[in-house]
Every structure is written in structure tokens, then in C-alpha cells.
C-alpha beads as a LAMMPS data file, in Angstrom:
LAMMPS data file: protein, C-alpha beads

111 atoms
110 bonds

1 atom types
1 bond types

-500.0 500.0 xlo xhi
-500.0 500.0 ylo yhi
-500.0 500.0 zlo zhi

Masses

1 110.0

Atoms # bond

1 1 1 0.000 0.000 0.000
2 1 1 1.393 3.658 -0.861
3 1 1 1.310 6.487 0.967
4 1 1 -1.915 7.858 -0.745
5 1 1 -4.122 4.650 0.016
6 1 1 -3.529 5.834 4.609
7 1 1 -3.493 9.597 3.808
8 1 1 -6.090 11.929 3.912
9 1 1 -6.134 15.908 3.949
10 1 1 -6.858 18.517 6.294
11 1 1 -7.438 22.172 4.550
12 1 1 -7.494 25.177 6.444
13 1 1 -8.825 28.480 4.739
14 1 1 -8.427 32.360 6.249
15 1 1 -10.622 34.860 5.028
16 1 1 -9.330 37.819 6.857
17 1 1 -9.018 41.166 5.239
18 1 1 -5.485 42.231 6.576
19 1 1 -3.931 45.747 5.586
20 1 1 -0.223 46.402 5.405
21 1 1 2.417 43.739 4.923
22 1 1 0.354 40.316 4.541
23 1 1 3.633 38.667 5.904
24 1 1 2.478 40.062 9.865
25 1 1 -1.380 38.860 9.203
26 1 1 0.121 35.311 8.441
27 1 1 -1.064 32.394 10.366
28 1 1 1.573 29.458 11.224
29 1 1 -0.209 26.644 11.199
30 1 1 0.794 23.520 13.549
31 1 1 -0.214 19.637 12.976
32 1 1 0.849 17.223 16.118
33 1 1 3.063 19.852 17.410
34 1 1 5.456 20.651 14.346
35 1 1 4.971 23.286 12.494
36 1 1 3.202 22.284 8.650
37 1 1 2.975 25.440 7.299
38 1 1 1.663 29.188 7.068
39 1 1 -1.539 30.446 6.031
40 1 1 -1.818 34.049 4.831
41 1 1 -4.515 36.122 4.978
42 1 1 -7.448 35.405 2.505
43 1 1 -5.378 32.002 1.961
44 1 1 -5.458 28.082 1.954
45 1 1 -3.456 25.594 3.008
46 1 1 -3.196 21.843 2.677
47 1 1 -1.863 19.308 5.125
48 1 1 -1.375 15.429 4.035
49 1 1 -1.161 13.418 6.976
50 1 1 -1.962 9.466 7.902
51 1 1 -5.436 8.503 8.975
52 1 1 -6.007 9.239 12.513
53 1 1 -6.311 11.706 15.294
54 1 1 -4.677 15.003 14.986
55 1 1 -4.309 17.978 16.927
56 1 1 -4.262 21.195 15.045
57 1 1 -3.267 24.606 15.928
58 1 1 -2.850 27.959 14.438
59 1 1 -0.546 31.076 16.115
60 1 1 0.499 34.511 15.161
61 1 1 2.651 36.452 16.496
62 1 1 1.689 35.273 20.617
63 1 1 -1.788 34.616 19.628
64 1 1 -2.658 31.272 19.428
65 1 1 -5.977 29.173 18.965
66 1 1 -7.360 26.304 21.248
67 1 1 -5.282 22.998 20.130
68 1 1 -8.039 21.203 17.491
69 1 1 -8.644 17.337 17.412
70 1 1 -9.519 16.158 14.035
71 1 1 -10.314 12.538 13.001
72 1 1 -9.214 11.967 9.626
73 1 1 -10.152 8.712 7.639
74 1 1 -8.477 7.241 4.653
75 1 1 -8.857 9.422 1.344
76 1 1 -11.070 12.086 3.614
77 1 1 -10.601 15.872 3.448
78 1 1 -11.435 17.591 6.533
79 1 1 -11.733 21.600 6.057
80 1 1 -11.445 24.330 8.885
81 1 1 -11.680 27.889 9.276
82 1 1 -9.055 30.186 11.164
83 1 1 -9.946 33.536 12.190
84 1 1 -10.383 35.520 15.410
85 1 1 -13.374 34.990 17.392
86 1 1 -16.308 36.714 15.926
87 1 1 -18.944 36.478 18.677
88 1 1 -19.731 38.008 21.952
89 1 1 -19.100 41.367 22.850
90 1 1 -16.297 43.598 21.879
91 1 1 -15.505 44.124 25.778
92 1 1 -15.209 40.087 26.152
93 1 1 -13.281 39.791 22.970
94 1 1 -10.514 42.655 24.021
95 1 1 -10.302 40.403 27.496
96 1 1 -9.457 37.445 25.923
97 1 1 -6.752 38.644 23.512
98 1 1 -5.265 40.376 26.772
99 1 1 -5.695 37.965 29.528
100 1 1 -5.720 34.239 27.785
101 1 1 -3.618 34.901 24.362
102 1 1 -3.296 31.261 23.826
103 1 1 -7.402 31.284 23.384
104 1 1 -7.487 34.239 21.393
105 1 1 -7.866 32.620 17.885
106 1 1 -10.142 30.653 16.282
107 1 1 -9.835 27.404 14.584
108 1 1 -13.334 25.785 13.518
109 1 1 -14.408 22.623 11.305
110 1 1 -16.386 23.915 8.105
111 1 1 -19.247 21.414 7.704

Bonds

1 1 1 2
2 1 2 3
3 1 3 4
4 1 4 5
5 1 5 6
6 1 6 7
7 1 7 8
8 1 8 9
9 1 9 10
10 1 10 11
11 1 11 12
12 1 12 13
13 1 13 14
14 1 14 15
15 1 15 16
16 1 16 17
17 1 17 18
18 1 18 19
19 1 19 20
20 1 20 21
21 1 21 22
22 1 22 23
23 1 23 24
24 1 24 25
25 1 25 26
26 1 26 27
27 1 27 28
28 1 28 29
29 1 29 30
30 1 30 31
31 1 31 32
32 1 32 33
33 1 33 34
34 1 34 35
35 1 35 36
36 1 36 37
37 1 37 38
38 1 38 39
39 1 39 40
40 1 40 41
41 1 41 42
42 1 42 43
43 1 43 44
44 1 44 45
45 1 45 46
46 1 46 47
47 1 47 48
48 1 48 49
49 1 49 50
50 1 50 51
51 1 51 52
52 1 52 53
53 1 53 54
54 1 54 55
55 1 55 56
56 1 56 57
57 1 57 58
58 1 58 59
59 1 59 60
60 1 60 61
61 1 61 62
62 1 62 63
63 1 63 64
64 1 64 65
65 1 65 66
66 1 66 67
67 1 67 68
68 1 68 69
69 1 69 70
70 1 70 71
71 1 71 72
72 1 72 73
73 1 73 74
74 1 74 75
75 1 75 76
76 1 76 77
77 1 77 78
78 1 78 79
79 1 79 80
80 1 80 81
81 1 81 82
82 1 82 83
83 1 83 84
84 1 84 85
85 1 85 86
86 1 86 87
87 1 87 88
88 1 88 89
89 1 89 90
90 1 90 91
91 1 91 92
92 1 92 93
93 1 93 94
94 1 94 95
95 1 95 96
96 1 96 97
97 1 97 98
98 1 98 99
99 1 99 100
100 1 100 101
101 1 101 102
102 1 102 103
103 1 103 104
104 1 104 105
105 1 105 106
106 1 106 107
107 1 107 108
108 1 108 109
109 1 109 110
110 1 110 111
């Protein structure tokens, strides 16, 4: 069996609007604790990886989102969504990028 019949994908889109250098709005994306790549703003990426559990994870800059399990089956594309949180009030928004940074992103399965 080759590595394509145990793989599957996970994609991970950004739709951000970022002004200014795109390189500071970039997203570095972790899989299992290594980083797999960076996401820009209004971007995609693609990870390959075995069948499984994962644990995803985006950061930028000392921002970082909640660590993501994703179950991934043979030949199966999983797709999420990284952003910053988008709900709640403002005042509860501003808290959490001050007080619990490694909260303050978003990473969410697109169904």
C-alpha cells in the first residue's frame, strides 16, 4: 500500500481582510506539534497526513488558537476555518486577547 491509500487531507482556509504587509497577518499553522505550514490572509493551506487523530493549531505572532482534534479517515478531506473569534461582545473579545492569548484565535471545522 502507498502512501496515498492511509493519507487523507486537512485544509485550512483564512478569510481575513489584513492591511499592510500580509507577511504580519500570516497564520503558522501547527499539525501534532510541528509546524506544517503558514496560512496568509485570505489564503489556503493543505496538510497530508496518515489517517487518525490530529491535533491542530494555528498562532500569530503570541496569539494562538485552542489545540483542534480532528479525526481523519483514509482518502477524507477535513476543512477548517481560522480567524479571530467573531462572537460576543467587543468588551469580552478585548479580554481574551489580553488575559488568555493562547485562546485568542479561532480554529473551527467547516461542515
Amino acid at each position: 500500500m502507498d502512501e496515498q491509500d492511509t493519507s487523507g487531507r486537512i485544509v485550512i482556509e483564512s478569510h481575513r481582510k489584513w492591511f499592510g504587509d500580509q507577511r504580519l497577518g500570516t497564520f503558522v499553522v501547527s499539525l501534532d506539534g510541528t509546524s506544517a505550514g503558514k496560512l496568509p490572509p485570505e489564503g489556503r493551506v493543505e496538510l497530508r497526513c496518515a489517517s487518525g487523530v490530529h491535533v491542530v493549531r494555528i498562532r500569530q505572532w503570541w496569539y494562538r488558537s485552542k489545540p483542534t482534534e480532528v479525526q481523519i479517515s483514509i482518502g477524507q478531506t477535513v476543512s477548517l476555518r481560522a480567524d479571530i473569534p467573531r462572537t460576543g461582545s467587543v468588551l469580552n473579545r478585548m479580554t481574551t486577547f489580553i488575559v488568555t492569548p493562547w485562546r485568542a484565535l479561532s480554529l473551527t471545522e467547516i461542515r
